[in-house]
MDTraj code that builds the backbone (N, CA, C; nanometers):
import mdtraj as md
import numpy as np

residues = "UNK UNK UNK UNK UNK UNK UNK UNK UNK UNK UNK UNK UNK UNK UNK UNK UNK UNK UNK UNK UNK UNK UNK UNK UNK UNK UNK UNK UNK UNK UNK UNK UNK UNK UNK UNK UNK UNK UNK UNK UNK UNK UNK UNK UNK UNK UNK UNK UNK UNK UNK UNK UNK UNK UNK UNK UNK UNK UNK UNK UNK UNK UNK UNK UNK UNK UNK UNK UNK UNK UNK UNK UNK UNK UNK UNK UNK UNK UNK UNK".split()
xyz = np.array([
    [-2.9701, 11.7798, -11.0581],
    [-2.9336, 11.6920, -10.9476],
    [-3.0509, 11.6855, -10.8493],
    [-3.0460, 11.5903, -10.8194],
    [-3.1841, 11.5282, -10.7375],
    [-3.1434, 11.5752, -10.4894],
    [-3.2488, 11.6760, -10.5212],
    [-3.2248, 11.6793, -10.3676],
    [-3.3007, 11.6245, -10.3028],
    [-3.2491, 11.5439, -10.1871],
    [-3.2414, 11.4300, -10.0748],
    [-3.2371, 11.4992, -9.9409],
    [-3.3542, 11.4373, -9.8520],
    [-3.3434, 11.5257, -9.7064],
    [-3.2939, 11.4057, -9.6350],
    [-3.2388, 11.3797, -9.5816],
    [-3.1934, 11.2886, -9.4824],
    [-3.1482, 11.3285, -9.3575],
    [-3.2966, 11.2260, -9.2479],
    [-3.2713, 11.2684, -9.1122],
    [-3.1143, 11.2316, -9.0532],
    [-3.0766, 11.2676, -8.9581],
    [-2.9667, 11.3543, -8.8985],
    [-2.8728, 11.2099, -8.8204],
    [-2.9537, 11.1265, -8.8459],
    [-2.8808, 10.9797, -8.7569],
    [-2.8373, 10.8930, -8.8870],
    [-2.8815, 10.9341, -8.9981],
    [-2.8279, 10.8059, -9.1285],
    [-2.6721, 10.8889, -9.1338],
    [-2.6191, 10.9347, -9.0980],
    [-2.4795, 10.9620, -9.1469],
    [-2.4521, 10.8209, -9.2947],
    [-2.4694, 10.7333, -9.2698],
    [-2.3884, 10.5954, -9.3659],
    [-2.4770, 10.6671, -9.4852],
    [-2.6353, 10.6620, -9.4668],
    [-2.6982, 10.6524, -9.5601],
    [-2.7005, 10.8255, -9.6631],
    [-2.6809, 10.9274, -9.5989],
    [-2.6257, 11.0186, -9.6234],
    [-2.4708, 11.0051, -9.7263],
    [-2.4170, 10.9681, -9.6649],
    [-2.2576, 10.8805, -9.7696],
    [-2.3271, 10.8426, -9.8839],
    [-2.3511, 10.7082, -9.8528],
    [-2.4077, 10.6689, -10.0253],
    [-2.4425, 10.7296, -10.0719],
    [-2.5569, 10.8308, -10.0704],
    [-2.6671, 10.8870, -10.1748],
    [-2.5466, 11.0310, -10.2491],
    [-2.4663, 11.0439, -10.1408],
    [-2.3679, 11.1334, -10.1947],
    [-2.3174, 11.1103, -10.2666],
    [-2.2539, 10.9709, -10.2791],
    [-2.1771, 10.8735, -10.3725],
    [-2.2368, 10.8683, -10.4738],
    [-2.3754, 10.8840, -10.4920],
    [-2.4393, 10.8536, -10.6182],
    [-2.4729, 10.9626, -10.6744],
    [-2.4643, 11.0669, -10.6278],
    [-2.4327, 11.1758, -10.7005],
    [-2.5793, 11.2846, -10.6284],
    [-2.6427, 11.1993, -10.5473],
    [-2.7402, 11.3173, -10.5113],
    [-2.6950, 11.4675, -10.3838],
    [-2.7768, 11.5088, -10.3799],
    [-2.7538, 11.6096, -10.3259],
    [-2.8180, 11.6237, -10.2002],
    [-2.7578, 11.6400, -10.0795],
    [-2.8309, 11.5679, -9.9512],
    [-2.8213, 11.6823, -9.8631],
    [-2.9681, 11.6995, -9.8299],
    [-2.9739, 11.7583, -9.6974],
    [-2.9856, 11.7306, -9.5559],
    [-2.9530, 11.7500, -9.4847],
    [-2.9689, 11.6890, -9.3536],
    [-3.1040, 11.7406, -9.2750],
    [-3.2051, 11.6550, -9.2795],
    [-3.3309, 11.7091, -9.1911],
    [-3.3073, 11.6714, -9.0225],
    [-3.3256, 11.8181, -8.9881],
    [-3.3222, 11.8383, -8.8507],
    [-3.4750, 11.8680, -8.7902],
    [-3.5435, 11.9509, -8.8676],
    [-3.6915, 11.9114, -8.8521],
    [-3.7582, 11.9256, -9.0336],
    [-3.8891, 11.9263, -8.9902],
    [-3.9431, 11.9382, -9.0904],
    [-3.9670, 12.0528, -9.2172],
    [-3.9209, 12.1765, -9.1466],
    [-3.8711, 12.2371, -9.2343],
    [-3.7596, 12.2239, -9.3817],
    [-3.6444, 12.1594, -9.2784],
    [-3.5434, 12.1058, -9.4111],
    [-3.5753, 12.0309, -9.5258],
    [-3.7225, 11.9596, -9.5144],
    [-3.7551, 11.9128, -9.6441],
    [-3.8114, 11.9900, -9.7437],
    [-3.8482, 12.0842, -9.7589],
    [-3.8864, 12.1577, -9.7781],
    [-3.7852, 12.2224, -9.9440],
    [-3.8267, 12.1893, -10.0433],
    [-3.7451, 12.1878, -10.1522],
    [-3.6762, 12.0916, -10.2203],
    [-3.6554, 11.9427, -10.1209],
    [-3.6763, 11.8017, -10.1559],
    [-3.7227, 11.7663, -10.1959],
    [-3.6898, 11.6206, -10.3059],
    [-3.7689, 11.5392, -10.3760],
    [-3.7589, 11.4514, -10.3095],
    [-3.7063, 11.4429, -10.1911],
    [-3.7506, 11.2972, -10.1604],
    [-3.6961, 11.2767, -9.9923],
    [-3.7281, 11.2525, -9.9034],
    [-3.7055, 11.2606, -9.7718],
    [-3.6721, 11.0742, -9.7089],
    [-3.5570, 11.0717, -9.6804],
    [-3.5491, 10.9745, -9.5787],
    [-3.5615, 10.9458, -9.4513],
    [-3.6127, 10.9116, -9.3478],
    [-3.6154, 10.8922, -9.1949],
    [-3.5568, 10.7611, -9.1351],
    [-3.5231, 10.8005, -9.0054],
    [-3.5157, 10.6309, -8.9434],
    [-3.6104, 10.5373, -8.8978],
    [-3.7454, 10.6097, -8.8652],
    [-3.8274, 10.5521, -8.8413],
    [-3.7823, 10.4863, -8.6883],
    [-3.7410, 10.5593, -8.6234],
    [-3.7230, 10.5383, -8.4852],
    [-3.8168, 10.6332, -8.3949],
    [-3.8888, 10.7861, -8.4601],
    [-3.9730, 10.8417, -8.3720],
    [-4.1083, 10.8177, -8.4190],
    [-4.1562, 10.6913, -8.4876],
    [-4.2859, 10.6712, -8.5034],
    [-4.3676, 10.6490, -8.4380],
    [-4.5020, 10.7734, -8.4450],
    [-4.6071, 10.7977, -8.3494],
    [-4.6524, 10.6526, -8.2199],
    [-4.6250, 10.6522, -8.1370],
    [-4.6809, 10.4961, -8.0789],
    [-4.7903, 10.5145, -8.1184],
    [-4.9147, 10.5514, -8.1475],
    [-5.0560, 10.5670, -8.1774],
    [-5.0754, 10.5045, -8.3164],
    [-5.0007, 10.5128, -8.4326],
    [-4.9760, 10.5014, -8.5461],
    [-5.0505, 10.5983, -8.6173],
    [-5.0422, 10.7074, -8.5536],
    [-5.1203, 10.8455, -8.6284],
    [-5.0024, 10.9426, -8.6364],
    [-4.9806, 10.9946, -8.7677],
    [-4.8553, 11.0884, -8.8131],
    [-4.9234, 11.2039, -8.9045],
    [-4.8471, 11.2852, -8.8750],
    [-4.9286, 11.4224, -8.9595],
    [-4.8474, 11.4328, -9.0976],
    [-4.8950, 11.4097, -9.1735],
    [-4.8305, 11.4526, -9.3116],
    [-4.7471, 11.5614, -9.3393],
    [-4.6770, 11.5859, -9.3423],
    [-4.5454, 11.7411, -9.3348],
    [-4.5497, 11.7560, -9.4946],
    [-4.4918, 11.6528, -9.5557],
    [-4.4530, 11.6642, -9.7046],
    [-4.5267, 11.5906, -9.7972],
    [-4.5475, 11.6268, -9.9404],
    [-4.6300, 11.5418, -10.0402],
    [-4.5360, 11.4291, -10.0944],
    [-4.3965, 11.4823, -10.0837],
    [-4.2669, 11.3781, -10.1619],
    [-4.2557, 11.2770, -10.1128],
    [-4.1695, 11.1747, -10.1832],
    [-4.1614, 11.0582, -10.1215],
    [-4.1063, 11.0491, -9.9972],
    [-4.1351, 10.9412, -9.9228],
    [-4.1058, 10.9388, -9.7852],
    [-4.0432, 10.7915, -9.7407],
    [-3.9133, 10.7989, -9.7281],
    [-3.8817, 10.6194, -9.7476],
    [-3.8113, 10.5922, -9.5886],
    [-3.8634, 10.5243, -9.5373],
    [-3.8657, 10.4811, -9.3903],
    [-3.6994, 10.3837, -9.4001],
    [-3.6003, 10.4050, -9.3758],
    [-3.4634, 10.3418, -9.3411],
    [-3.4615, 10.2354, -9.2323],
    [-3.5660, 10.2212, -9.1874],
    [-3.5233, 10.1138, -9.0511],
    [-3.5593, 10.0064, -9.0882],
    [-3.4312, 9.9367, -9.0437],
    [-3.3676, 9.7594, -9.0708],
    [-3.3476, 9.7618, -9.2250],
    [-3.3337, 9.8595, -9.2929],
    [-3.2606, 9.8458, -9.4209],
    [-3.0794, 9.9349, -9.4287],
    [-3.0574, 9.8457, -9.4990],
    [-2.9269, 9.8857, -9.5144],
    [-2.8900, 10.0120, -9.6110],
    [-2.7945, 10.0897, -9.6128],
    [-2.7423, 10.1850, -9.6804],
    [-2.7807, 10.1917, -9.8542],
    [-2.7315, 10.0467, -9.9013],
    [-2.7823, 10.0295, -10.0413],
    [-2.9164, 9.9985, -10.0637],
    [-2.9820, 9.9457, -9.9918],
    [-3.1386, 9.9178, -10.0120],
    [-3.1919, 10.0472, -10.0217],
    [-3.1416, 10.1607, -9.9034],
    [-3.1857, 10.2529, -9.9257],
    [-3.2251, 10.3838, -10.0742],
    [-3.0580, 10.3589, -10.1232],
    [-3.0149, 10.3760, -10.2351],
    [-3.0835, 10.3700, -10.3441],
    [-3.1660, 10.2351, -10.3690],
    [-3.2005, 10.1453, -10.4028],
    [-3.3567, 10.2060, -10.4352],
    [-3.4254, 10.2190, -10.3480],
    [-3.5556, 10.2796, -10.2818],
    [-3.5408, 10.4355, -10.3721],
    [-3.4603, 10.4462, -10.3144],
    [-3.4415, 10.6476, -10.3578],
    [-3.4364, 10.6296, -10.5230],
    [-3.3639, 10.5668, -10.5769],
    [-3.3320, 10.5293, -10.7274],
    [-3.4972, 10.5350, -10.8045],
    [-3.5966, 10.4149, -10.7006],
    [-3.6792, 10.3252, -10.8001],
    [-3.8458, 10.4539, -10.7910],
    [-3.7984, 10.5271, -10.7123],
    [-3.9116, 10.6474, -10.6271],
    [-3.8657, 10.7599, -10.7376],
    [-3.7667, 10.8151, -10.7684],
    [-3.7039, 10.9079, -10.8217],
    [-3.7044, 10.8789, -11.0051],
    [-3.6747, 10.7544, -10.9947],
    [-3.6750, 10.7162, -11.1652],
    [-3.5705, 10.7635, -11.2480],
])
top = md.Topology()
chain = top.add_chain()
for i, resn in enumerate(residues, 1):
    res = top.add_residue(resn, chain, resSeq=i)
    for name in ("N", "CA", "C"):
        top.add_atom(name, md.element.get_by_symbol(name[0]), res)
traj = md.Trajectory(xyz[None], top)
């Protein structure tokens, strides 16, 4: 089973990926990814500078202005 970090505001998007059978963690910081294949965010605390420090090598799929299944969707086509 495929583990999923998902920051702490997707509650919806958290649901789905559950639904699909993954296994979801809730990232509260950057630690919680940590054993993930694959990390979601909201992309609501992005650097104003547009400079971000790399935390994780895994995929990293930005949720903002996409919907629950797009997300899904994303996680599916990253994961294989």
């Amino acid at each position: 089973m495929k583990k999923i970090a998902v920051e702490e505001s997707l509650a919806d998007i958290s649901s789905a990926l559950k639904e699909k059978g993954y296994d979801i963690v809730t990232m509260r910081n950057e630690q919680d990814a940590d054993g993930c294949d694959c990390c979601v965010i909201s992309g609501q605390d992005k650097d104003t500078m547009g400079m971000q420090d790399t935390v994780t090598e895994k995929s990293v799929i930005n949720a903002h202005g996409c919907t629950a299944e797009e997300v899904c969707s994303q996680v599916e086509q990253r994961l294989g």
